[in-house]
C-alpha positions in Angstrom: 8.1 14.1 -6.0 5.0 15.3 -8.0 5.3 11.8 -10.3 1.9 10.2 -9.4 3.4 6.4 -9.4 6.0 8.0 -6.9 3.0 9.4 -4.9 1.4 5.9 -5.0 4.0 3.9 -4.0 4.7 5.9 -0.5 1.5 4.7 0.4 1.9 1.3 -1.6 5.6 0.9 0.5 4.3 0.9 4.2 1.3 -1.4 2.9 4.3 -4.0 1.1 7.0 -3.6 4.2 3.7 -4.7 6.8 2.8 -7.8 4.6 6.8 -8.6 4.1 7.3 -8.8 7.7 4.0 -10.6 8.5 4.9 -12.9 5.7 8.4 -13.1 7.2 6.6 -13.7 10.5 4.8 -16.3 9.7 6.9 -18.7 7.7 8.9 -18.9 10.6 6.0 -20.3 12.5 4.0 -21.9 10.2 3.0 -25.9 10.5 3.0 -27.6 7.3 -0.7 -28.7 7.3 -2.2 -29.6 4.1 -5.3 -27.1 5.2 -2.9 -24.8 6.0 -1.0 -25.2 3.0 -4.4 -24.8 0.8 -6.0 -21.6 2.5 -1.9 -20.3 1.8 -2.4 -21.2 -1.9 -5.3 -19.6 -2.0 -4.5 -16.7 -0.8 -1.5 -16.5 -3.5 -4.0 -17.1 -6.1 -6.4 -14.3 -4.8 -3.1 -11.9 -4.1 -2.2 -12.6 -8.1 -5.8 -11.8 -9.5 -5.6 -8.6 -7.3 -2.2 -8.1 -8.7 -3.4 -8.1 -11.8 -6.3 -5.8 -11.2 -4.4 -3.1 -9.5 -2.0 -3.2 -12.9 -5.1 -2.5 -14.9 -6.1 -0.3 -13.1 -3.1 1.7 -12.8 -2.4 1.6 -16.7 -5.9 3.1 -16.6 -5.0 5.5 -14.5 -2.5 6.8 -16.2 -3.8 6.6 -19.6 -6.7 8.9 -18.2 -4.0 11.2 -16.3 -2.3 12.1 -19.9 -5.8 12.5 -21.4 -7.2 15.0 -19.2 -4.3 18.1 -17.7 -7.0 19.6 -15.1 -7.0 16.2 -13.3 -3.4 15.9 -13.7 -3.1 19.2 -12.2 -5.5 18.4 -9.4 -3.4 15.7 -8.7 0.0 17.6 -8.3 -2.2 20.2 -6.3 -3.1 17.6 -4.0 0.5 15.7 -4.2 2.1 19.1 -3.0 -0.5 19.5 -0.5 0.4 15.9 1.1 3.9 16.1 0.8 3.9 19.5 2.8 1.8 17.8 5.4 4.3 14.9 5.3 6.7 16.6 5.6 5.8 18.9 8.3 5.0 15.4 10.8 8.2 13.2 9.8 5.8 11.2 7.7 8.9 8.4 5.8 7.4 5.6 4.3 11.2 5.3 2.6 13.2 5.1 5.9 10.2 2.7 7.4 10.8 0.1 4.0 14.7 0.3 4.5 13.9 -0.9 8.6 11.8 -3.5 7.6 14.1 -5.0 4.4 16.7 -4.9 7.3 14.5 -6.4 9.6 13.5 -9.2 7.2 17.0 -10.2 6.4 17.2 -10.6 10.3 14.4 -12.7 10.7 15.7 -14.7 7.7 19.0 -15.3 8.6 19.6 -18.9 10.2 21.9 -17.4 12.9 18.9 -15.3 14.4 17.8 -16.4 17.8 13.9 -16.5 18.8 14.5 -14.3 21.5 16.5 -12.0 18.9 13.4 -12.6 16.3 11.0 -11.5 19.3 12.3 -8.2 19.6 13.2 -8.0 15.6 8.9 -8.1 15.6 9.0 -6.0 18.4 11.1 -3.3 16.8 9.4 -3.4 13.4 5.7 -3.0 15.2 7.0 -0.1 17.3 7.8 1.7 13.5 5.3 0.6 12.1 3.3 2.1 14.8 5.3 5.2 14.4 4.2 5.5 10.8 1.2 4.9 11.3 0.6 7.4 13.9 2.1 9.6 11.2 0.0 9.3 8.6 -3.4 9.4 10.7 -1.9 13.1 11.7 -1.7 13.5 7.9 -5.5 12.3 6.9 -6.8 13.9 10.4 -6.1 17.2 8.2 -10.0 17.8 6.9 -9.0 20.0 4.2 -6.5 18.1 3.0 -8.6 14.8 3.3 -11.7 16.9 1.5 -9.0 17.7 -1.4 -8.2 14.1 -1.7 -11.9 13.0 -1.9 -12.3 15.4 -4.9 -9.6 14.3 -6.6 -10.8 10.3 -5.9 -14.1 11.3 -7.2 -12.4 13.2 -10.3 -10.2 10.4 -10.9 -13.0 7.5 -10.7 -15.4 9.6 -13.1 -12.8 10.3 -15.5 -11.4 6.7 -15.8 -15.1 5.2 -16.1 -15.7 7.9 -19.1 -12.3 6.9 -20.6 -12.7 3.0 -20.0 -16.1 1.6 -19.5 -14.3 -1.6 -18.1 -13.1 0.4 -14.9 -16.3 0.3 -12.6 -16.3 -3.8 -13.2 -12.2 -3.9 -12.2 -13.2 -1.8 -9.1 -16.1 -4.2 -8.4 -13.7 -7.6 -8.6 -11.0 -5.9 -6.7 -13.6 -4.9 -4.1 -14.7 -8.6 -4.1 -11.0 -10.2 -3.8 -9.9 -8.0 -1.1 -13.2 -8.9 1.2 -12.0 -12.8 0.1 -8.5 -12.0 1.1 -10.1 -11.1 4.8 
């Protein structure tokens, strides 16, 4: 796995599956308040703009990745370097989104019980806890996380130089996310 949007989305895929179930989570037990349903909107509306960002962003990214092979290199260096770690802890973002999509479907389903959806949650924290456990094994490694704080540095320099617009994106996402808190 040395593609870089493949890299991205194991960290992207734990990140989705804990918002799917909260989302999931939450529906169930939402009132239908008007200020309820506002902040909800809301959110949506600040979730699409940083949708949209993160898109940019990305295309960015990757536009700057085919322009410059020693920062596409020092990616795969560090990709190889996380996957060994990964792999050497049990670190599977994969098997963790095919739980939760089967845990979602659960807490979806009409014929699910509270008490069953109460230990559906229960079951999908305890993995989520797992993974998480995981991955701060993973990023507890100081040369690894040095390696990866090189290659944010490299990356961040080298998209500003190849889009000016990049340092604005990364201030409005900055500025949504806090909003989204």
């Amino acid at each position: 796995m040395t593609d870089s949007r493949t890299f991205t989305a194991r960290f992207v895929k734990s990140i989705s599956a804990a918002l799917l179930i909260a989302a999931s989570a939450i529906s169930l037990h939402a009132t239908a308040s008007p200020v309820a349903a506002d902040s909800y909107s809301e959110q949506q509306r600040i979730a699409n703009k940083v949708g949209v960002i993160q898109q940019e962003l990305a295309a960015i990214k990757q536009e700057t990745l085919q322009a410059n092979p020693d920062l596409r290199q020092q990616q795969l260096d560090f990709e190889k370097a996380f996957e060994a770690k990964a792999e050497k802890v049990g670190y599977d973002p994969d098997s963790f989104m095919a739980k939760a999509k089967e845990i979602q479907d659960e807490l979806r389903s009409a014929e699910t019980t509270q008490e069953q959806q109460a230990k559906l949650i229960k079951e999908f924290n305890h993995a989520k806890t797992v993974l998480a456990k995981q991955r701060e094994t993973i990023m507890s490694d100081a040369a690894l996380m040095d390696q990866e704080e090189d290659l944010r540095k490299a990356t961040y320099t080298a998209m500003t130089k190849h889009d000016p617009k990049t340092k604005a994106l990364f201030g409005s996402l900055d500025q949504l996310i806090k909003q989204m808190q």
